[in-house]
C-alpha positions, 0 to 999 in steps of 0.5 A: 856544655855551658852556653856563653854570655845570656842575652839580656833581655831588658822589660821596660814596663816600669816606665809605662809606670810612670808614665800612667801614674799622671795619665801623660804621654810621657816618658815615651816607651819607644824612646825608653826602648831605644835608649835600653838597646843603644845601651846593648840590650838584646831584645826589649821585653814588656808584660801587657796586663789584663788591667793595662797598669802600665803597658797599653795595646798601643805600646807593643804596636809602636815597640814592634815597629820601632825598635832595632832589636825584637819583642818579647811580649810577656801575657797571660794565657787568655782568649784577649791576650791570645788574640792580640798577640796573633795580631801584633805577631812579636818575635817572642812570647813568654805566657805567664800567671796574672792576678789582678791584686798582685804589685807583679807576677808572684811565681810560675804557672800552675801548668798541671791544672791547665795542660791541655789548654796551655798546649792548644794555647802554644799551638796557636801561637807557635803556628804563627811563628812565634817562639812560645816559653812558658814561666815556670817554677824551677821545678823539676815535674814541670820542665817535663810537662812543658816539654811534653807539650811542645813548647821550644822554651821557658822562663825559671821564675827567679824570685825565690832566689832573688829574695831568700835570706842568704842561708837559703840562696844556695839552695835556690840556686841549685834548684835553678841548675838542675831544672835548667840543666833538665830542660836542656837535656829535655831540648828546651830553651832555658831563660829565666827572670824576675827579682834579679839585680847588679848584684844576685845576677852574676851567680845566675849568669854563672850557671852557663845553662841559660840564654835569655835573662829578663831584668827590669826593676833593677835597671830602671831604678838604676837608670834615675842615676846613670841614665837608661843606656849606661844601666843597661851597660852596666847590667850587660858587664855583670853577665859576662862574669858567665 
């Protein structure tokens, strides 16, 4: 059964960007956040980096109790991420891979070398009552383990189609569909994101297997012309050719 419309789930972590590209105190993130949602995103996600490149400690804090709608909170599996986000406590988290060189995160986590760590890493957070995904490869061997270990959700990494010449993007497609279509069958919650835009998302949206769609980049770059609330907009009609 094809689920509806996903969610969108809007990462605002751009304009932390620019906000510490001159070390001001503007543009404010809770403003920005507030904008997104009055423009109909579901929930606001953001990725509090090791280096803090753009989103700072404080940031999650005044998002979680600013905003109207939750906070999925995007980390890396560490012993300081771990320990913040027990604090903070967010609606969602979304664990995934993190090198400091890379411009943003490159694929899925390599969940066969760290299993038994991302397990006890979950447990503590799902503990809490934090609904816990992990961002994965739309591989089929990795769906399974990350339901082997408990997890209630992941998050296909999308990149691979996003950026694929068009020969290519039918096969990463269906790589998506089947992988979603296993963690359903599997009991998972199915999201996905990363590299998706006004124009590649609508064939992802048709798919009908996931509930949560995380995009940023494109939605603030669309934002410098129409403004945050009507990006947002524009971005929530693309998904209802679902």
């Amino acid at each position: 059964m094809k689920l509806q419309n996903p969610k969108l789930g809007v990462n605002i972590d751009h304009i932390a960007t620019l906000r510490q590209a001159r070390g001001t105190d503007y543009p404010s993130i809770v403003n920005a956040a507030l904008a997104a949602e009055s423009g109909g995103a579901d929930f606001i996600t953001v990725h509090l980096r090791e280096d803090r490149r753009h989103i700072q400690d404080s940031d999650v804090f005044n998002l979680k109790r600013e905003i109207k709608t939750y906070l999925n909170l995007e980390l890396a599996a560490t012993e300081e991420m771990k320990q913040i986000a027990l604090e903070l406590v967010p609606s969602a988290i979304c664990i995934v891979p993190e090198k400091r060189e890379e411009i943003t995160t490159e694929g899925g986590l390599n969940i066969t070398k760290k299993l038994a760590y991302l397990s006890k890493f979950c447990e503590e957070l799902s503990a809490k009552g934090i609904t816990v995904a992990l961002f994965l490869e739309p591989d089929l061997e990795h769906v399974e383990l990350a339901a082997s270990i408990g997890v209630p959700a992941i998050e296909l990494h999308t990149g691979e189609y996003a950026n694929t010449s068009d020969a290519r993007r039918e096969k990463e497609l269906d790589r998506l569909t089947q992988a979603a279509s296993l963690g359903r069958e599997l009991g998972l919650i199915i999201n996905a994101g990363h590299g998706l835009d006004y124009e590649n998302v609508r064939e992802v949206s048709k798919i009908g297997l996931f509930t949560d769609l995380n995009i940023g980049h494109s939605i603030v770059c669309k934002a410098i012309d129409v403004g945050l609330a009507s990006a947002v907009e524009l971005m929530k009609d693309q998904l209802k050719g679902g």
